[in-house]
C-alpha positions in Angstrom: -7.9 -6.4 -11.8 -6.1 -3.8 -14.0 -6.8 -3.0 -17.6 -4.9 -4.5 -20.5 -2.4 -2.0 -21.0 -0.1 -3.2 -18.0 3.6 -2.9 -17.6 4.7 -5.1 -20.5 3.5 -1.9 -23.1 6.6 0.0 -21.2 9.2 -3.0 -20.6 8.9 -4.4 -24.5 12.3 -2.9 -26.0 13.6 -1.3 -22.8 13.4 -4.1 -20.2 12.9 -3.2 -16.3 12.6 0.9 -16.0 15.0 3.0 -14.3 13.6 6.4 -13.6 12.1 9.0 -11.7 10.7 12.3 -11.3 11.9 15.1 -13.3 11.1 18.5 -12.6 12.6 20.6 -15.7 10.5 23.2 -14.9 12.6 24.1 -11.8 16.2 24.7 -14.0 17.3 26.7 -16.5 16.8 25.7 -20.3 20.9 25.1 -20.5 20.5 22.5 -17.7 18.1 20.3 -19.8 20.3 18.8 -22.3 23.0 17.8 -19.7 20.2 16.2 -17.7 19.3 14.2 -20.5 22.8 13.1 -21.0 23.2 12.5 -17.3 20.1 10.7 -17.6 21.6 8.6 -20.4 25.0 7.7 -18.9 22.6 6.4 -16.0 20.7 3.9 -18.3 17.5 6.1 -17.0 14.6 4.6 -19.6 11.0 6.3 -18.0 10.6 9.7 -16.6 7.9 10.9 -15.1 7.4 15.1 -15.7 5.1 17.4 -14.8 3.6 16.8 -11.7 3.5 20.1 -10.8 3.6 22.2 -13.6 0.1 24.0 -13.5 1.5 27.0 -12.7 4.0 26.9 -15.5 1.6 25.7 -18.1 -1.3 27.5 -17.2 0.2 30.5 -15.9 -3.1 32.5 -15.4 -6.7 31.0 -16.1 -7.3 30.0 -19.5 -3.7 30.7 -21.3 -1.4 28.0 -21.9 2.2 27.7 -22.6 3.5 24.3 -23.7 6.5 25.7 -25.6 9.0 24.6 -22.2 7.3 21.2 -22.3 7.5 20.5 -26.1 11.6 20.9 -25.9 11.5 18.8 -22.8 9.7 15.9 -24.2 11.6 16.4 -27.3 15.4 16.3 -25.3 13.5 13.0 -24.0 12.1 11.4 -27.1 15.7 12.2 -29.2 17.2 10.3 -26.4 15.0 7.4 -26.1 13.9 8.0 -22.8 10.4 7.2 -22.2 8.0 9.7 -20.5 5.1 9.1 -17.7 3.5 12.6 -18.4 1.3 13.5 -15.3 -1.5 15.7 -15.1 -0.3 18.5 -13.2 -3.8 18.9 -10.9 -2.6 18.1 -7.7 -1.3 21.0 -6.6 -3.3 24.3 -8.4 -1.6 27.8 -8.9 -2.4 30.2 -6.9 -4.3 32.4 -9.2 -7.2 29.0 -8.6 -7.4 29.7 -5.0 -7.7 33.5 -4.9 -10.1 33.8 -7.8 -12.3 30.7 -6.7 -11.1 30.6 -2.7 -14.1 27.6 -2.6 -11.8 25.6 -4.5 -9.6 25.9 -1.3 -10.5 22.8 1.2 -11.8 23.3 4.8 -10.8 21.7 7.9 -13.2 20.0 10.4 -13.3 22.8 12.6 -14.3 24.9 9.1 -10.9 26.6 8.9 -10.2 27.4 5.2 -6.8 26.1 3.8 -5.2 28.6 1.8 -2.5 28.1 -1.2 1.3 28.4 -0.6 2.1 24.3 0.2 0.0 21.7 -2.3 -2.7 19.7 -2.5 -4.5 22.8 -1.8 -8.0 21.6 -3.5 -11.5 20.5 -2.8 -12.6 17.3 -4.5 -15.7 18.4 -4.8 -15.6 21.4 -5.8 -17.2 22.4 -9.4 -14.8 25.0 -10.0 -11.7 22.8 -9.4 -13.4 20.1 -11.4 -14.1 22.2 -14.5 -10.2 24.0 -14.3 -8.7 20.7 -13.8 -10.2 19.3 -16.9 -10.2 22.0 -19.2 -6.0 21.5 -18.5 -6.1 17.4 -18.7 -8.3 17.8 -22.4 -5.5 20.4 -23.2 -2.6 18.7 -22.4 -4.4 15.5 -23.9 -4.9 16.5 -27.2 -1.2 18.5 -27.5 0.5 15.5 -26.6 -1.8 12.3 -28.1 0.8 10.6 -30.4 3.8 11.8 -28.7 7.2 9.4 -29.4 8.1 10.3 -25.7 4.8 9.6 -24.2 4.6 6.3 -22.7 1.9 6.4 -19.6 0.0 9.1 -18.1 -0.1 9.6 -14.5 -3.1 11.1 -13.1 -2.5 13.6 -10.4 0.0 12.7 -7.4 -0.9 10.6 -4.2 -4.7 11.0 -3.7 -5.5 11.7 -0.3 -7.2 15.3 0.1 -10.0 15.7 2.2 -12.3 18.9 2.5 -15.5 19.3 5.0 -17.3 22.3 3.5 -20.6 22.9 1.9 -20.0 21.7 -1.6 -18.5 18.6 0.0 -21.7 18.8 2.0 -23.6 18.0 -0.8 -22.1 15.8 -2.6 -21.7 13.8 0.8 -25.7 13.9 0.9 -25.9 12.6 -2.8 -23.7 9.9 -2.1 -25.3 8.9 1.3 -28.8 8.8 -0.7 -27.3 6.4 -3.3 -26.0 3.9 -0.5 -29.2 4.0 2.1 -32.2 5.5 -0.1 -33.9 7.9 2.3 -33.9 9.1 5.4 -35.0 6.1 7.1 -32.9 4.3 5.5 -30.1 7.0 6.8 -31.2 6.8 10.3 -31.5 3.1 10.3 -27.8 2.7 9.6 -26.4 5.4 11.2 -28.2 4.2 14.5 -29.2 8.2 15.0 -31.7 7.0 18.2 -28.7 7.1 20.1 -28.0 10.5 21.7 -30.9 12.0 20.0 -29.0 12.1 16.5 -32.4 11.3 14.5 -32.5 13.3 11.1 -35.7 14.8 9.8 -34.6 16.6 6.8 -31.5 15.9 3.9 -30.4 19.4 4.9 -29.4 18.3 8.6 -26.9 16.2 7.1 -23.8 17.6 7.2 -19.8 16.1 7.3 -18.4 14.6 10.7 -17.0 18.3 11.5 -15.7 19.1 15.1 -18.0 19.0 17.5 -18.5 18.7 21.6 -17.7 15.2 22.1 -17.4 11.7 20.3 -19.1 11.3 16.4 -21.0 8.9 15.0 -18.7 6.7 14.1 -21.1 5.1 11.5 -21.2 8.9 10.2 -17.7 8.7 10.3 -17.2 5.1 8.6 -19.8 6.6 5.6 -17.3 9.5 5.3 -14.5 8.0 5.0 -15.9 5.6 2.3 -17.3 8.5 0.3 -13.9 10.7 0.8 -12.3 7.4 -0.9 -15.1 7.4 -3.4 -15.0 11.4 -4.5 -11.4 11.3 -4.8 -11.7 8.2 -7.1 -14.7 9.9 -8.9 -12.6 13.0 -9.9 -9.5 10.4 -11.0 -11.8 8.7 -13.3 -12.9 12.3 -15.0 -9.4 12.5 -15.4 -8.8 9.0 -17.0 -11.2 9.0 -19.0 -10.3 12.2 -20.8 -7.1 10.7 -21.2 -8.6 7.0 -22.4 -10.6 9.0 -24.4 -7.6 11.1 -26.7 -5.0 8.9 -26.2 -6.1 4.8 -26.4 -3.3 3.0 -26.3 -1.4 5.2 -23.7 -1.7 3.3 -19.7 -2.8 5.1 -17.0 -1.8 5.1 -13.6 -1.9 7.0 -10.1 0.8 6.5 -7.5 -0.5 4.7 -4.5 0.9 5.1 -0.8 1.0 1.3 0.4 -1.5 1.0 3.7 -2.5 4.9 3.5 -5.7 4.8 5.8 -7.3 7.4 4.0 -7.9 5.8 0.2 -9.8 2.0 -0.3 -7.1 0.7 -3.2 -9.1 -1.9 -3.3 -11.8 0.4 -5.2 -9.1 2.3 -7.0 -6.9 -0.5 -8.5 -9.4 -2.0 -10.9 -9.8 1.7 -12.1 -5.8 1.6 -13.2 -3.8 -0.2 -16.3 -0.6 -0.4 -14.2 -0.8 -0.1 -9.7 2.2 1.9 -8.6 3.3 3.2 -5.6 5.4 5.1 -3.7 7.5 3.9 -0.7 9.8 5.6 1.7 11.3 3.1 4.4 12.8 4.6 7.7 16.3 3.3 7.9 15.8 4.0 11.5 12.6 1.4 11.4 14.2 -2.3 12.4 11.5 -3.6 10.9 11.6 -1.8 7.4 12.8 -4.6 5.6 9.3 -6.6 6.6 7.2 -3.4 6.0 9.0 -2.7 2.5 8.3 -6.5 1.9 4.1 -6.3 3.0 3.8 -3.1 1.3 5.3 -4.7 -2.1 3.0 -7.2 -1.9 0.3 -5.1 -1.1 0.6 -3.5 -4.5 1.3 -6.0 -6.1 -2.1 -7.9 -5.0 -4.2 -4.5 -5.7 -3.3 -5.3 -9.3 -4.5 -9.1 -9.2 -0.9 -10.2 -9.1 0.5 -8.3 -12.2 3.4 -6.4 -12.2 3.3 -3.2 -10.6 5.7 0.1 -10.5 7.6 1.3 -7.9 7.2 5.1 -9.0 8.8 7.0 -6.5 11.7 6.0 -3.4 14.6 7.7 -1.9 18.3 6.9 -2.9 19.0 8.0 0.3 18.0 10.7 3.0 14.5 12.0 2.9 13.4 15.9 4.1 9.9 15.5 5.9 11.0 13.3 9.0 12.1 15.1 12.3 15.6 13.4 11.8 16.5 12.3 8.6 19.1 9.0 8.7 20.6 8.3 5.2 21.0 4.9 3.8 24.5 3.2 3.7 25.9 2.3 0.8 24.2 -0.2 -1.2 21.3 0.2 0.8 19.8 1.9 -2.6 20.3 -1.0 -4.3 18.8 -3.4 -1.6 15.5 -1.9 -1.6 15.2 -1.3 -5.1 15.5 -5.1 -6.0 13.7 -6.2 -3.3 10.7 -4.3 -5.4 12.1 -6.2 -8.5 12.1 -9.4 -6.5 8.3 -8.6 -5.4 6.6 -7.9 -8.6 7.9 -4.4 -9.5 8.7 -4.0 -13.5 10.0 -1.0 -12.0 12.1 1.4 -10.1 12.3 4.7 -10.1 13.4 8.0 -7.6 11.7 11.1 -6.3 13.6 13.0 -7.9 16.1 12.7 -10.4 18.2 16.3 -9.7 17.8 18.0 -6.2 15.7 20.9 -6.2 17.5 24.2 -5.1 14.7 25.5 -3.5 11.4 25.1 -2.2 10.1 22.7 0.4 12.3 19.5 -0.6 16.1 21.1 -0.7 16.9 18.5 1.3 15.2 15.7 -0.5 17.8 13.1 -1.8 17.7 13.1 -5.6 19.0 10.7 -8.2 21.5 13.5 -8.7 22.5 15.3 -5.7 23.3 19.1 -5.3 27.0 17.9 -5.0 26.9 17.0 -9.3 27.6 13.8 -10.6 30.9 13.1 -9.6 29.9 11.3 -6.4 29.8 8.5 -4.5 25.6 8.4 -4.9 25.6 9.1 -8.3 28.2 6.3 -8.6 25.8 3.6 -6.8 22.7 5.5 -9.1 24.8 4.9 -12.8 25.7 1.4 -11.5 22.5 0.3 -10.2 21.4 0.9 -13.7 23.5 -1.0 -15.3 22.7 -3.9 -13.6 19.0 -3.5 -14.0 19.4 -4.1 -17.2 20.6 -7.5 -16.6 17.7 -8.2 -15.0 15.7 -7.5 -18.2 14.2 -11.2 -18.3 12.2 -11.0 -15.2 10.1 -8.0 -16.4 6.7 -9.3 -16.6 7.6 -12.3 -14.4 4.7 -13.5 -11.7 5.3 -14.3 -7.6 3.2 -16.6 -7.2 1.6 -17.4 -3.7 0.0 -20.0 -1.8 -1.1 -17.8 1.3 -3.5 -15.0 1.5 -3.3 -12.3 3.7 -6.9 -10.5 4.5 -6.9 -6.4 4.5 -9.9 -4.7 4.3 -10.0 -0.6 4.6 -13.6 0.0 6.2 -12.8 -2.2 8.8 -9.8 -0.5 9.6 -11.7 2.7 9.4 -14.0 1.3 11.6 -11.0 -0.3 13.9 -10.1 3.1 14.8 -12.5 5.2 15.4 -12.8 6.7 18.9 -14.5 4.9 22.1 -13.1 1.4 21.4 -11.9 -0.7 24.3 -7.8 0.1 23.3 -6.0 2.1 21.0 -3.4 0.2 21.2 -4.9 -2.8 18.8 -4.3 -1.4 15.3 -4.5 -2.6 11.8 -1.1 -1.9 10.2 0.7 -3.4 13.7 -1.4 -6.6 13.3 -1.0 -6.6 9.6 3.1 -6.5 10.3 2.7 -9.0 13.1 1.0 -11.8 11.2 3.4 -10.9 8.2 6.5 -11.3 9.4 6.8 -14.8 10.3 5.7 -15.8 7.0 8.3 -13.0 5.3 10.9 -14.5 7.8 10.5 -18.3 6.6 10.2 -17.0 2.7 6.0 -17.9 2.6 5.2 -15.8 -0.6 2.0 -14.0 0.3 -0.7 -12.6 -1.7 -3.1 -9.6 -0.1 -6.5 -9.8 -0.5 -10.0 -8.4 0.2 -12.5 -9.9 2.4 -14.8 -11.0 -0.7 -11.5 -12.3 -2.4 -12.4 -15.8 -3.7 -9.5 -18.1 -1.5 -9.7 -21.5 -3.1 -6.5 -21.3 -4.8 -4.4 -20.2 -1.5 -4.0 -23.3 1.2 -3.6 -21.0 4.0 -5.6 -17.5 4.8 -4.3 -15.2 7.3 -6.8 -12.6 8.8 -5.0 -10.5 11.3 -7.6 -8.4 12.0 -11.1 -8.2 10.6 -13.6 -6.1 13.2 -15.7 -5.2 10.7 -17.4 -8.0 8.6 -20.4 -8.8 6.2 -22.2 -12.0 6.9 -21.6 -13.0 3.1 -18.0 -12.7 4.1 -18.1 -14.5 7.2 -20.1 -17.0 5.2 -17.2 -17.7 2.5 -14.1 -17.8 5.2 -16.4 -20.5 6.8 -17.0 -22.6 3.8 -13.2 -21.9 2.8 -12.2 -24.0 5.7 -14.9 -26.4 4.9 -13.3 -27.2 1.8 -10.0 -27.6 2.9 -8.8 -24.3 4.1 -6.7 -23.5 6.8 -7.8 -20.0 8.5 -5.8 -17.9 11.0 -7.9 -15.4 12.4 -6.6 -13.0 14.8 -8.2 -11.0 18.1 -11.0 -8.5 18.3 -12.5 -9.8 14.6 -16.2 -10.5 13.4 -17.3 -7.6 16.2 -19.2 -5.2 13.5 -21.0 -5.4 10.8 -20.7 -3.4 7.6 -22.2 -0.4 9.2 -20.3 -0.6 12.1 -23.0 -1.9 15.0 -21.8 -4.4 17.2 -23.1 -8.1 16.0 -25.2 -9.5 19.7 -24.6 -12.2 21.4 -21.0 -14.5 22.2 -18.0 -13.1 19.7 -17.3 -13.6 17.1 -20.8 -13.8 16.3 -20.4 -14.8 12.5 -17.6 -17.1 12.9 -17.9 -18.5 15.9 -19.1 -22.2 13.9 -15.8 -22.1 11.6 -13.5 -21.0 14.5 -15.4 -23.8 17.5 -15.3 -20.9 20.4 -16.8 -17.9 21.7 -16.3 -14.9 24.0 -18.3 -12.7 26.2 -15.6 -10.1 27.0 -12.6 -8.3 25.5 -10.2 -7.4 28.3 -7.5 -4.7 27.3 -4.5 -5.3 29.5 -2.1 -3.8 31.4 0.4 -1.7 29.6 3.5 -2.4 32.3 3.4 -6.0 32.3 3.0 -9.1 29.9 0.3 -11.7 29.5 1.5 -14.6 30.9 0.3 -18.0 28.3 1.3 -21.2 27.7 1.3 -24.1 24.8 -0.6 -27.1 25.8 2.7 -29.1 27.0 3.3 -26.5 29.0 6.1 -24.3 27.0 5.4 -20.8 28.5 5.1 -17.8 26.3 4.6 -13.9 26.6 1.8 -11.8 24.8 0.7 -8.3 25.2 -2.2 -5.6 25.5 -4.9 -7.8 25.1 -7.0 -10.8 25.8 -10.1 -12.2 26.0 -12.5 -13.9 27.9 -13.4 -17.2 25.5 -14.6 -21.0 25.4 -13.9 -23.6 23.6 -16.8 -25.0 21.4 -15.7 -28.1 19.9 -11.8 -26.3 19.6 -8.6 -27.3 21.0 -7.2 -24.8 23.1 -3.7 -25.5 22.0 -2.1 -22.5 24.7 -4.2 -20.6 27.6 -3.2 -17.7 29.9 -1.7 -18.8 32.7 -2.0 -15.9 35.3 -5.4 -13.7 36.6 -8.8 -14.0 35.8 -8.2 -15.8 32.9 -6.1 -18.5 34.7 -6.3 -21.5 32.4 -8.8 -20.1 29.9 -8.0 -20.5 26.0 -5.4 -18.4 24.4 -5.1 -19.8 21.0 -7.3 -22.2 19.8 -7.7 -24.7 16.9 -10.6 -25.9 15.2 -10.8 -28.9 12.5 -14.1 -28.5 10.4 -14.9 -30.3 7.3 -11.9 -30.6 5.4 -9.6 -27.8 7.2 -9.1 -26.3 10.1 -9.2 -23.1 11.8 -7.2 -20.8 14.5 -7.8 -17.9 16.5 -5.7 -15.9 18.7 -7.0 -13.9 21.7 -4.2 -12.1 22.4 -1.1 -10.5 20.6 1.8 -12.9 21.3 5.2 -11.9 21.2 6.8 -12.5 17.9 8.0 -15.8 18.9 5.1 -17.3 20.1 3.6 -15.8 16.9 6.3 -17.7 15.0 5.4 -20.7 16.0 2.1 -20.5 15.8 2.3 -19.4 12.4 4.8 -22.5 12.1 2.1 -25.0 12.8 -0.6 -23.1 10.7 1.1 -23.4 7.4 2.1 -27.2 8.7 -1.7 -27.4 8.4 -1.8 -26.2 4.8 1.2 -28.6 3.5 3.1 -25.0 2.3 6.7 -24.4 2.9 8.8 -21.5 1.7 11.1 -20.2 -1.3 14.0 -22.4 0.1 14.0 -26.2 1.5 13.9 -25.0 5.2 13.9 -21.0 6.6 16.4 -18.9 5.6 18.8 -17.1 7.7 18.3 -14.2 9.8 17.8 -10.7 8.1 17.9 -13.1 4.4 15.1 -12.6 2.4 14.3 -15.1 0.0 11.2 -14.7 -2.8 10.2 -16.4 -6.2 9.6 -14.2 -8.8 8.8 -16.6 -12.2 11.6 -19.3 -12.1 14.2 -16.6 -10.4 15.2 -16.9 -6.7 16.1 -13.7 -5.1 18.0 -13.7 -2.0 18.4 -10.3 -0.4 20.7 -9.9 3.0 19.7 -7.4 5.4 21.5 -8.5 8.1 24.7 -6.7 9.2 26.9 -9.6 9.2 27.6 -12.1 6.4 24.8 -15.3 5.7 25.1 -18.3 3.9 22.6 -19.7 2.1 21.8 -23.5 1.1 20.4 -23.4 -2.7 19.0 -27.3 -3.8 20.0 -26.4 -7.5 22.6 -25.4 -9.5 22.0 -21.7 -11.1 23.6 -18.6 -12.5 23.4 -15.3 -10.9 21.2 -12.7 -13.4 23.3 -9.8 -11.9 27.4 -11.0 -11.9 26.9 -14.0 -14.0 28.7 -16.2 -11.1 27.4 -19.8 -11.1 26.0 -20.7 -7.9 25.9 -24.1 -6.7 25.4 -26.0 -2.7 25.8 -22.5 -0.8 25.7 -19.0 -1.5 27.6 -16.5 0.9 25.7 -13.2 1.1 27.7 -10.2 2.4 25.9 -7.5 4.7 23.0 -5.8 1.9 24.3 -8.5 -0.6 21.7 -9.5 -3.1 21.2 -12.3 -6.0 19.0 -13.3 -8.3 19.4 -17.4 -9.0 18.0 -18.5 -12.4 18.8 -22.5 -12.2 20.5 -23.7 -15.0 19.3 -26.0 -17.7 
């Protein structure tokens, strides 16, 4: 869980934050001041500057100039506008690279990657290390006691990755620590296969391009020790910052289900999660992914409140064709944040850069000035987070647990599996959304999470499992549990080698069935199934070849080889019961199979029955949000009279929800 210094150290006094990036850096000095008066008419409260600023502060190796910064933070503190002051390391200068070119990362294929974009940095290399701390101590001690400082914010969405020799090394340390010697090595890395065996620490190098297929052990280890350097060199960070400044939070901005980073390592390294989301508007889906990945970070955290740090208020840069939000889409996503845990919610960027890579970035201020129709939506938005004040701090509590686990999806996804078409974040969404669709407040959590407060525990996909793991999802349903587990799961074990015998080996006692072959279908067609009384139902891509061992089969395929064989079965053991699904129904079928599940577990959603299409309904502490993404306008039953936080309109019987309408119901004494 996160430290002690969590989001109620910035919301004391200012209530939920309004904010974003600010890059003074890029402006004139005479610009400055009317920002900061823009920034006031806006009811912006936290900013976060100088993310990258290296180059400006640190404008050749070992000077410093923090004259520029001292009248920023001081336009900022005069104007009581709190500051999340970064450390500007994640993109280095230029002078870093051409000096030191091995603090430059390298490819797979052992290309070097020069300066000129960002992120342009090894985390392993010494060099970087020492330059990058040398500036963190700096900046530390000039700004320790600060009025405008309010959090720090360790570099800027972690995610580099570098294959050359010092990474080399430190990738042998690291692989000593986890298997001891070489034997050990070996052992786990399964090397007798295709003569991989290693006789000396020196063989050992970084999965780099090669011939054919990789280890994929090898490849699971580095990925685990790419999370684990960039997490070391955040931590050398932190703790200069802990160290100077005490009572200041710390944070990094997360990326949701970013593949490449194990949050669940990073989190408890944090005082505040946060995280940075960019929907599509061209997605169909985004209001389900916006809704998992908000409760992603807010379950990294242990439930706290977390920060949305950066979003777009409309139209991003980096996609091949960038659709801009309608009006009052801004305001939808941001409170569905609010409504999910967020304490905050704040804009990459707050003025539009001129130049540079992100011209085209929306900004909290576009290049067109402030007298627009965005700026409008910014100033009121606002406003009426301020009258939201009261559910700063507030919990969403949850009754259904959601299992992610990063090595396993590393291990998912490595080449030579049966299909590429079974991934993690697809079944993650899958699974999700007919819980987000009936208003089921969900909680994500590791495999070793401890379950016994959640009813109902949702595992999408889990190939890759420890038997302690296995062991506590079985005893969960022994003590009253209900499980949902979902296809191609308990297949590995933590080092990626295929568990023997009938699938899934190490659950097969909790779930009552086993299989003997997975059977990737046909792309062009669907999988014909059916419920037990006979209701037919479509699935997709894949199957698999199962029994039933002491299971129901409560829906079988009903065409091909698997004619009559189980599709979805149930299991009651001890006090619960468990499911698993062979296949990948059709929404839905999923539906209703997630229908009966949480019938199983006695849990029922935010309102008395679903609500209605594209209406999103969530608890957050004694406020209901409701949050219409549909295009047409919804009506909503509400059991309880109750005032709307944001217009101060009593709401009583129904509420009628315009197209990207929202309210937030706090019932009435």
């Amino acid at each position: 869980m996160a430290g002690p210094l969590g989001t109620h150290t910035l919301t004391a006094g200012r209530g939920l934050l309004f904010g974003g990036d600010y890059n003074p850096e890029q402006w004139p000095e005479h610009v400055w001041e009317e920002d900061v008066e823009l920034m006031r008419a806006a009811g912006v409260n936290l900013v976060t500057v100088g993310v990258f600023s290296w180059a400006r502060i640190e404008p050749e190796p070992g000077a410093r100039d923090f004259g520029w910064l001292d009248r920023v933070l001081g336009l900022l503190a005069d104007a009581g506008i709190a500051v999340d002051l970064a450390t500007p390391t994640a993109s280095p200068p230029p002078w870093l690279g051409h000096r030191w070119p091995g603090t430059l990362p390298v490819d797979e294929s052992g290309h070097r990657l020069w300066y000129g974009a960002r992120n342009q940095f090894c985390p392993s290399s010494p060099v970087y290390r020492e330059r990058a701390l040398a500036l963190v101590t700096d900046l530390a001690d000039r700004y320790a006691g600060h009025p405008a400082l309010a959090l720090w914010h360790v570099g800027n969405e972690y995610g580099q990755i570098c294959h050359c020799d010092d990474s080399a090394a430190a990738f042998r340390a690291w692989l000593r620590e986890r298997h001891g010697d070489l034997d050990g090595l070996n052992e786990a890395w399964g090397t007798t296969f295709w003569s991989q065996r290693y006789s000396d620490w020196a063989e050992v190098i970084p999965p780099r391009r090669a011939p054919y297929l990789i280890n994929p052990t090898q490849k699971l280890d580095w990925a685990r020790f790419c999370s684990d350097a960039l997490l070391e060199h955040y931590r050398a960070e932190r703790d200069v910052l802990r160290e100077r400044t005490p009572g200041v939070p710390v944070t990094t901005n997360f990326m949701g289900l970013f593949k490449p980073v194990d949050y669940w390592q990073w989190a408890p390294e944090e005082d505040i999660v946060s995280n940075d989301w960019y929907p599509d508007p061209a997605d169909p889906l985004f209001p389900v992914r916006s809704a998992l990945t908000h409760d992603l970070t807010r379950s990294l955290g242990g439930g706290r409140p977390w920060l949305l740090l950066e979003q777009a208020t409309t139209a991003v840069n980096w996609r091949p064709h960038n659709l801009p939000k309608p009006a009052g889409q801004l305001r939808l996503e941001s409170l569905q944040a609010v409504a999910r845990g967020s304490d905050g919610s704040c804009y990459f960027q707050w003025r539009a850069s001129r130049f540079g890579a992100e011209r085209f970035h929306a900004a909290m201020l576009p290049h067109a000035g402030p007298d627009t129709r965005l700026h409008a939506e910014v100033r009121a938005h606002g406003a009426e987070l301020r009258r939201l004040s009261e559910v700063a701090g507030q919990p969403v509590p949850a009754r259904v647990a959601v299992v992610h686990d990063w090595p396993s999806w590393w291990a998912l996804e490595e080449a030579g599996r049966p299909s590429d078409r079974l991934t993690v974040p697809d079944q993650l969404l899958s699974f999700y959304r007919p819980l987000w669709e009936r208003g089921v407040a969900v909680d994500l959590v590791p495999p070793s999470a401890d379950l016994s407060g959640y009813a109902l525990t949702v595992v999408p996909n889990l190939y890759l499992v420890s038997d302690e793991d296995a062991a506590a999802l079985t005893a969960y349903v022994r003590d009253g549990g209900v499980l949902v587990v979902g296809p191609f799961s308990g297949v590995a074990d933590p080092n990626g080698h295929i568990r023997t015998g009938r699938f899934p080996a190490p659950l097969r006692d909790v779930l009552g069935a086993s299989g003997e072959e997975w059977l990737p279908a046909p792309e062009d067609r669907p999988v014909r199934c059916a419920w037990a009384d006979g209701t037919p139902f479509d699935a997709r891509t894949w199957t698999e070849l199962l029994r039933a061992e002491g299971a129901e089969p409560v829906a079988v395929f009903t065409e091909g080889d698997l004619a009559g064989r189980p599709a979805v079965l149930r299991h009651r053991t001890g006090a619960g019961a468990a499911w698993y699904v062979a296949t990948l129904p059709e929404h839905d079928a999923l539906a209703e199979l997630t229908g009966r599940a949480l019938a199983d577990a006695g849990v029922s959603g935010a309102l008395a029955g679903p609500p209605p299409p594209g209406v999103e309904a969530v608890r957050r502490g004694p406020v209901l949000f409701l949050l219409n993404h549909g295009t047409t306008e919804a009506r909503v039953p509400v059991t309880e009279p109750a005032e709307d936080l944001l217009t101060g309109s009593r709401a009583d019987g129904t509420v009628t929800l315009a197209p990207r309408a929202v309210v937030a119901l706090r019932p009435l004494a």
